[in-house]
N, CA and C atoms as an extended XYZ file, in Angstrom:
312
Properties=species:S:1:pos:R:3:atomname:S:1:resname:S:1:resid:I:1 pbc="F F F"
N         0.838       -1.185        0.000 N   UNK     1
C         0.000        0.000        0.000 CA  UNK     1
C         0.883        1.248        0.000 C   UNK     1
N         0.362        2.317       -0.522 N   UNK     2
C         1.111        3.258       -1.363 CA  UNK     2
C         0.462        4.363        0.379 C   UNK     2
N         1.323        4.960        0.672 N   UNK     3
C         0.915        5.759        1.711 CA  UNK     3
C         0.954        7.502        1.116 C   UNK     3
N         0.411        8.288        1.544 N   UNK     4
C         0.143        9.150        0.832 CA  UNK     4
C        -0.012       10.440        1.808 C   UNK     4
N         0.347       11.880        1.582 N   UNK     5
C         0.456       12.866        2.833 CA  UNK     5
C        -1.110       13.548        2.729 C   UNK     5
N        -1.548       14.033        4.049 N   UNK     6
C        -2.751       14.731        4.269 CA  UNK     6
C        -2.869       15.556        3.439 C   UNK     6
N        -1.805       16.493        2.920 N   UNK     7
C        -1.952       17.777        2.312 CA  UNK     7
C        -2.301       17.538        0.752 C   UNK     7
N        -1.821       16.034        0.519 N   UNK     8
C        -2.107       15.898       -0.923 CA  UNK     8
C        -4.003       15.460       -1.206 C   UNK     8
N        -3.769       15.054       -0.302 N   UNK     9
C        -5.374       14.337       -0.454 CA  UNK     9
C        -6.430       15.602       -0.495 C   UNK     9
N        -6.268       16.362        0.504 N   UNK    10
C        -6.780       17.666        0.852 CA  UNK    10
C        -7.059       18.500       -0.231 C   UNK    10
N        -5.830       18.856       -1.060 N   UNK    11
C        -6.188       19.355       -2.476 CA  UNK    11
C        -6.461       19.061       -3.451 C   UNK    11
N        -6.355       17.317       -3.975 N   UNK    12
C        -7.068       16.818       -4.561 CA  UNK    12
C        -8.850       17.311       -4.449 C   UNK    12
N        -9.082       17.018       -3.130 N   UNK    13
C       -10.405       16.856       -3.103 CA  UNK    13
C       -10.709       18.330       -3.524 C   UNK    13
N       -10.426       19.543       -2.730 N   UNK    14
C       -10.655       20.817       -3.333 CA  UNK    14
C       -10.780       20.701       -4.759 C   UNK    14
N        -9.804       20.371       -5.740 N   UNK    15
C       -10.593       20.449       -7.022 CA  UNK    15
C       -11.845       19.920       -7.575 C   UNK    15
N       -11.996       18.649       -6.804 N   UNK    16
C       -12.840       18.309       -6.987 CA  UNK    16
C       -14.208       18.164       -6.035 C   UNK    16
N       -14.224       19.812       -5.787 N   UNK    17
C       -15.074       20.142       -4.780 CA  UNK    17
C       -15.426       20.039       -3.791 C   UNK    17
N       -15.028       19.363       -3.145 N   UNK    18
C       -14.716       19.486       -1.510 CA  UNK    18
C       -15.449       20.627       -0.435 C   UNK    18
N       -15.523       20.857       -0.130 N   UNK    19
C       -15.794       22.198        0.825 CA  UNK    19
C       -15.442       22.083        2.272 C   UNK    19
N       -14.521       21.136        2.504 N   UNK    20
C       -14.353       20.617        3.871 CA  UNK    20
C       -13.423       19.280        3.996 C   UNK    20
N       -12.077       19.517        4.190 N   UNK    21
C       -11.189       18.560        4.374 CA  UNK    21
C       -10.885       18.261        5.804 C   UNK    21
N       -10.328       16.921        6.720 N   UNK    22
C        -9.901       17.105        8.079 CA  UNK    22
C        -9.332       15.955        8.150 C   UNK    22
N        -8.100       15.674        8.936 N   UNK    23
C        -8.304       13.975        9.201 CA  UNK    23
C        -8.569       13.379       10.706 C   UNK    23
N        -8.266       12.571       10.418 N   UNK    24
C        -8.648       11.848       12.085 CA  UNK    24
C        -8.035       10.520       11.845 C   UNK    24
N        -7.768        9.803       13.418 N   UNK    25
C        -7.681        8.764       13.603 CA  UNK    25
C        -8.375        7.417       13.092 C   UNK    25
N        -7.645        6.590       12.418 N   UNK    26
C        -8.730        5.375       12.064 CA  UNK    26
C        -8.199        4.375       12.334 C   UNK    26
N        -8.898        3.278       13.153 N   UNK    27
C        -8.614        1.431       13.536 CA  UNK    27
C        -8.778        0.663       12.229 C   UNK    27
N        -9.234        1.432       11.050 N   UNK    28
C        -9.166        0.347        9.806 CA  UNK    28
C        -8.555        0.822        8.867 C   UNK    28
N        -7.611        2.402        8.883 N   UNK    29
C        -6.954        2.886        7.991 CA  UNK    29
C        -6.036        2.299        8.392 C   UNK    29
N        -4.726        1.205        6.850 N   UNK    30
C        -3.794        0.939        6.934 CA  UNK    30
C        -2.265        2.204        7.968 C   UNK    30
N        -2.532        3.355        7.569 N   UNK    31
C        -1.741        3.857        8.215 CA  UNK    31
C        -2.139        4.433        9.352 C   UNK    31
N        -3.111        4.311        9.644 N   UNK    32
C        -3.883        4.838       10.876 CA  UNK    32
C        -4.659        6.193       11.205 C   UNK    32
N        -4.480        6.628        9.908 N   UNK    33
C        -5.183        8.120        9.912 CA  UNK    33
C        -5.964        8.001        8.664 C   UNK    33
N        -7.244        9.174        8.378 N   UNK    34
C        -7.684        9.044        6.979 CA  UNK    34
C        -8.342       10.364        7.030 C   UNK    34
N        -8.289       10.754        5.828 N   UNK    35
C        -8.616       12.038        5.706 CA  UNK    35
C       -10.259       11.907        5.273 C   UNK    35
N       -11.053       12.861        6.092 N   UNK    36
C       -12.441       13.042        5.822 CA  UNK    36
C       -12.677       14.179        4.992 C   UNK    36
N       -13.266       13.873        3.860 N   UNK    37
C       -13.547       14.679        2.436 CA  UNK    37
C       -15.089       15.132        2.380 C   UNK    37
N       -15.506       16.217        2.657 N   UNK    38
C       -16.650       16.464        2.547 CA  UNK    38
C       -17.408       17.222        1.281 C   UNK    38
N       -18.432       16.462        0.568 N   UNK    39
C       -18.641       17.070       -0.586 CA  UNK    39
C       -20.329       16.945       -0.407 C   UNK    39
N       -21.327       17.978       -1.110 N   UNK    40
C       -22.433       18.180       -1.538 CA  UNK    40
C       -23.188       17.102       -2.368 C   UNK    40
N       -22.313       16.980       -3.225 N   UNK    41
C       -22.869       15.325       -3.574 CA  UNK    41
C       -21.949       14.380       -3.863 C   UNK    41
N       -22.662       13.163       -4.345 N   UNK    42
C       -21.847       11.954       -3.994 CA  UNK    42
C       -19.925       12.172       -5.338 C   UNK    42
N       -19.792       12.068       -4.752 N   UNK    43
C       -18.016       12.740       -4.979 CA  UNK    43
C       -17.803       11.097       -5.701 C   UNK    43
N       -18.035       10.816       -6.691 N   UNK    44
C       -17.700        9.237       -7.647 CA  UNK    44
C       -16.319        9.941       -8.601 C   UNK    44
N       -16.272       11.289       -9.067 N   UNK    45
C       -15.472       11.424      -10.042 CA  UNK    45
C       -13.743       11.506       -8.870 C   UNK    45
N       -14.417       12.082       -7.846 N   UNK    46
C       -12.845       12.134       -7.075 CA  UNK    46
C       -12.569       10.690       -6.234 C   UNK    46
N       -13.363        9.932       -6.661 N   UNK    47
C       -12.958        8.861       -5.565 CA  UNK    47
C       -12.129        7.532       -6.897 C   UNK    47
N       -13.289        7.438       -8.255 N   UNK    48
C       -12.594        7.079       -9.003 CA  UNK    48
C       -10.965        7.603       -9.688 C   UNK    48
N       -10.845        8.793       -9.308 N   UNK    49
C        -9.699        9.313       -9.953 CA  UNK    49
C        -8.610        8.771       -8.698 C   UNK    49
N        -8.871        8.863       -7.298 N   UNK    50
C        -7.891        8.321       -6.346 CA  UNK    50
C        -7.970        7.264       -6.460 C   UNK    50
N        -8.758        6.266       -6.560 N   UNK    51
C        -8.973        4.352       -6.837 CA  UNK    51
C        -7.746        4.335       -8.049 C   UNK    51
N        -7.864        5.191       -8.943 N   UNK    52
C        -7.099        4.688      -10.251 CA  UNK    52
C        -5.209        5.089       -9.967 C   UNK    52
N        -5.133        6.466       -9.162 N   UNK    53
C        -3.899        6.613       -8.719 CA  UNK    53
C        -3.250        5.809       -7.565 C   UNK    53
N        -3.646        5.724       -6.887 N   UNK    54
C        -3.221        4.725       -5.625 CA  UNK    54
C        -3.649        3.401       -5.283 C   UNK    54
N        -4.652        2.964       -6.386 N   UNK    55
C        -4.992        1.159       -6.309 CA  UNK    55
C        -5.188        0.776       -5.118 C   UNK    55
N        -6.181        1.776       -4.456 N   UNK    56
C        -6.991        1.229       -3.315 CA  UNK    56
C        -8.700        2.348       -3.320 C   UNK    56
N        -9.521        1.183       -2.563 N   UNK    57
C       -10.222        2.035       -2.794 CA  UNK    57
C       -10.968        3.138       -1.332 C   UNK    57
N       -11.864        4.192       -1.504 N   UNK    58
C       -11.935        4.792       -0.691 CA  UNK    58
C       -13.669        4.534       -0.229 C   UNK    58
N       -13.699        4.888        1.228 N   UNK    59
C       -15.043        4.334        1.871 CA  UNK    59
C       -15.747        5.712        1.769 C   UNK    59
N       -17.147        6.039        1.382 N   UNK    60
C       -18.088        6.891        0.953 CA  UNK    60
C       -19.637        6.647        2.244 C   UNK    60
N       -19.620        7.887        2.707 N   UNK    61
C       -20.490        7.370        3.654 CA  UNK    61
C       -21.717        8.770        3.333 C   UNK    61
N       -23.203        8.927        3.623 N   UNK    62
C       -23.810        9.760        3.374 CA  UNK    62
C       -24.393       10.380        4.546 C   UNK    62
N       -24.676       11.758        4.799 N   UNK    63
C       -25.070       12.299        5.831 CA  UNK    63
C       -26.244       13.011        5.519 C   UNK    63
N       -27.567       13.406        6.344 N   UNK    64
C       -28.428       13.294        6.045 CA  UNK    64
C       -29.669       14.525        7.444 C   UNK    64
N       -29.478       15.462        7.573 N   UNK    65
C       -30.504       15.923        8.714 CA  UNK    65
C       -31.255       16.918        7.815 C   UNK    65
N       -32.805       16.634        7.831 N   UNK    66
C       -33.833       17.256        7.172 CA  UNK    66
C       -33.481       17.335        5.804 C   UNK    66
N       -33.411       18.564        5.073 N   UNK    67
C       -33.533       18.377        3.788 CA  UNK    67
C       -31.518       18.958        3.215 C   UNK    67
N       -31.067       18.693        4.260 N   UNK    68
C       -29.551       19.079        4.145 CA  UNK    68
C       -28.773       17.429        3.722 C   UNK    68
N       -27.926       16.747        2.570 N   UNK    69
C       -27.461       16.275        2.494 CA  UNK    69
C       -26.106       16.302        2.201 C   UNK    69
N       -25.304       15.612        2.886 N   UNK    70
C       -23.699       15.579        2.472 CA  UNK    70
C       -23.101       14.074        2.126 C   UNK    70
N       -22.124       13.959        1.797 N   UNK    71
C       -21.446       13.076        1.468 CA  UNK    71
C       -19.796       13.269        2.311 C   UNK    71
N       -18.854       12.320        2.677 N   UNK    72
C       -17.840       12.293        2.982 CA  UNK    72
C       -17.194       10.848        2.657 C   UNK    72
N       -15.951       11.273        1.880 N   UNK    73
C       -15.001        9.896        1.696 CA  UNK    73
C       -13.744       10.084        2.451 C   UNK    73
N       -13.327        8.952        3.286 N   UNK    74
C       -12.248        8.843        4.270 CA  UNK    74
C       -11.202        7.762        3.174 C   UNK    74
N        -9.683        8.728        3.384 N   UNK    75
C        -8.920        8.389        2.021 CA  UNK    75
C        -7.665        8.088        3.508 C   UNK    75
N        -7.131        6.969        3.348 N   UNK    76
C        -5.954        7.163        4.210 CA  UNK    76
C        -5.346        7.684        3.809 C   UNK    76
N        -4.423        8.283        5.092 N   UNK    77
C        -2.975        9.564        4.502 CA  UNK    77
C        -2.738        9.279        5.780 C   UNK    77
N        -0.973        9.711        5.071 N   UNK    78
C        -0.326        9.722        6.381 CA  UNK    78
C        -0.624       11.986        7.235 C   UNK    78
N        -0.458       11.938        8.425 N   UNK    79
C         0.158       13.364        8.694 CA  UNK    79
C         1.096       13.881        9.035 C   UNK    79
N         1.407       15.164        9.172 N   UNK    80
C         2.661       15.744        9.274 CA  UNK    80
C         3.001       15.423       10.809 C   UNK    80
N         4.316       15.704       10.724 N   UNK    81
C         5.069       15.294       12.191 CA  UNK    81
C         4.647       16.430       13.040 C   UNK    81
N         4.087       16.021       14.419 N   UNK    82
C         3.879       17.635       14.862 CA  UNK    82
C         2.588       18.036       15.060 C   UNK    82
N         1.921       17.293       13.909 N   UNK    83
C         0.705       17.403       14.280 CA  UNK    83
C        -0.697       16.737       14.968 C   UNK    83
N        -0.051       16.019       15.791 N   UNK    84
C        -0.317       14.996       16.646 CA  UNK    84
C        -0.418       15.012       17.699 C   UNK    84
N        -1.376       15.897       18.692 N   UNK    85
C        -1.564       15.865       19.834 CA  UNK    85
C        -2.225       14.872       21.063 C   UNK    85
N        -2.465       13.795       21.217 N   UNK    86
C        -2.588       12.876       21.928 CA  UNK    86
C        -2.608       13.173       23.740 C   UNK    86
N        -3.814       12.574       24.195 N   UNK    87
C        -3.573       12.393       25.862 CA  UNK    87
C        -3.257       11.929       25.988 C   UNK    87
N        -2.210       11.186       26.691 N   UNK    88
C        -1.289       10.775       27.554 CA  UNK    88
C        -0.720        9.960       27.166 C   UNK    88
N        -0.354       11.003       25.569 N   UNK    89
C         1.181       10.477       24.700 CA  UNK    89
C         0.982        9.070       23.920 C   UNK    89
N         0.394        8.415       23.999 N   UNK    90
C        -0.536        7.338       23.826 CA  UNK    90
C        -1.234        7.503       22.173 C   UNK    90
N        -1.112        6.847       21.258 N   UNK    91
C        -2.422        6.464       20.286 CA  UNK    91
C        -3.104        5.543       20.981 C   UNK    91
N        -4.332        5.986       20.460 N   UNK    92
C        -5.898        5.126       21.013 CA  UNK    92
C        -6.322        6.181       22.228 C   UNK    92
N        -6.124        7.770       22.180 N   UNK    93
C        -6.667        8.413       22.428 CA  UNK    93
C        -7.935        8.612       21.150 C   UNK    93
N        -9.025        8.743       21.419 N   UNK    94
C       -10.386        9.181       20.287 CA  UNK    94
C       -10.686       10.164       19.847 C   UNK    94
N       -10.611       11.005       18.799 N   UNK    95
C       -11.278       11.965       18.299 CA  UNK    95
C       -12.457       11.806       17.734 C   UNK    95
N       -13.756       12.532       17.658 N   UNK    96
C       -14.780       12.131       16.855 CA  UNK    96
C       -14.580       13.524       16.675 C   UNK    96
N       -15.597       13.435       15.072 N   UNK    97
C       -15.136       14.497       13.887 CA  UNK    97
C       -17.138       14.457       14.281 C   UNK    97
N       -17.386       15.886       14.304 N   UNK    98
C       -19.612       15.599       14.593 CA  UNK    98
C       -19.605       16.672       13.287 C   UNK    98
N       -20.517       16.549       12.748 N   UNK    99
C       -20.721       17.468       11.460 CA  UNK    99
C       -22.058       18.224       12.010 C   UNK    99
N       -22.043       19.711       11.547 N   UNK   100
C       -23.386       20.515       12.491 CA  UNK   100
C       -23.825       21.345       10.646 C   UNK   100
N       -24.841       20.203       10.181 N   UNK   101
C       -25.018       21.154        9.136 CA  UNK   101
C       -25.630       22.624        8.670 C   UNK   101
N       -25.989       23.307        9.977 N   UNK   102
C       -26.208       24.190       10.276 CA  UNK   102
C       -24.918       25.462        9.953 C   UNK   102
N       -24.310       25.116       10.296 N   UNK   103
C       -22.547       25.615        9.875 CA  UNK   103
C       -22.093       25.724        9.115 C   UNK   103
N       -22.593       25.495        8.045 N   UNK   104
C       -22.074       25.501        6.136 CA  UNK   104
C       -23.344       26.476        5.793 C   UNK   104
């Protein structure tokens, strides 16, 4: 598996519309982080274009309160050194990422 930096994934997705990049911790991302891609609708042209560069594929999940819908694909990446703040120095501290679609 081809490991890949936050910052690249991040601007990928911006071109291909994005409006909201972040990463977080993941127990099923090979490198342990994955970047959450947030797009308006279902994002197939940026997920096929990363499937075809890095020969893996990416998980697409849909979000949904009243008549507000989003989409987000979690792409593993590695992150920068540094940017890793952790309680008590430890991975398997938890971040949850809450989306308030009220806020866009």
């Amino acid at each position: 598996m081809q490991s890949v930096p936050f910052e690249f994934v991040s601007q990928l997705a911006s071109e291909f519309g994005a409006f909201e990049c972040c990463w977080r911790e993941s127990d099923l991302s090979f490198t342990g982080y994955v970047a959450e891609c947030w797009f308006h609708q279902l994002p197939g042209p940026f997920c096929v274009k990363w499937s075809s560069v890095v020969g893996y594929q990416v998980r697409v999940r849909c979000f949904s309160q009243g008549s507000v819908r989003c989409f987000v694909a979690s792409v593993p990446v590695t992150v920068p050194q540094g940017s890793i703040r952790l309680a008590g120095g430890q991975r398997g501290g938890r971040a949850r990422v809450v989306f308030h679609p009220d806020s866009y």
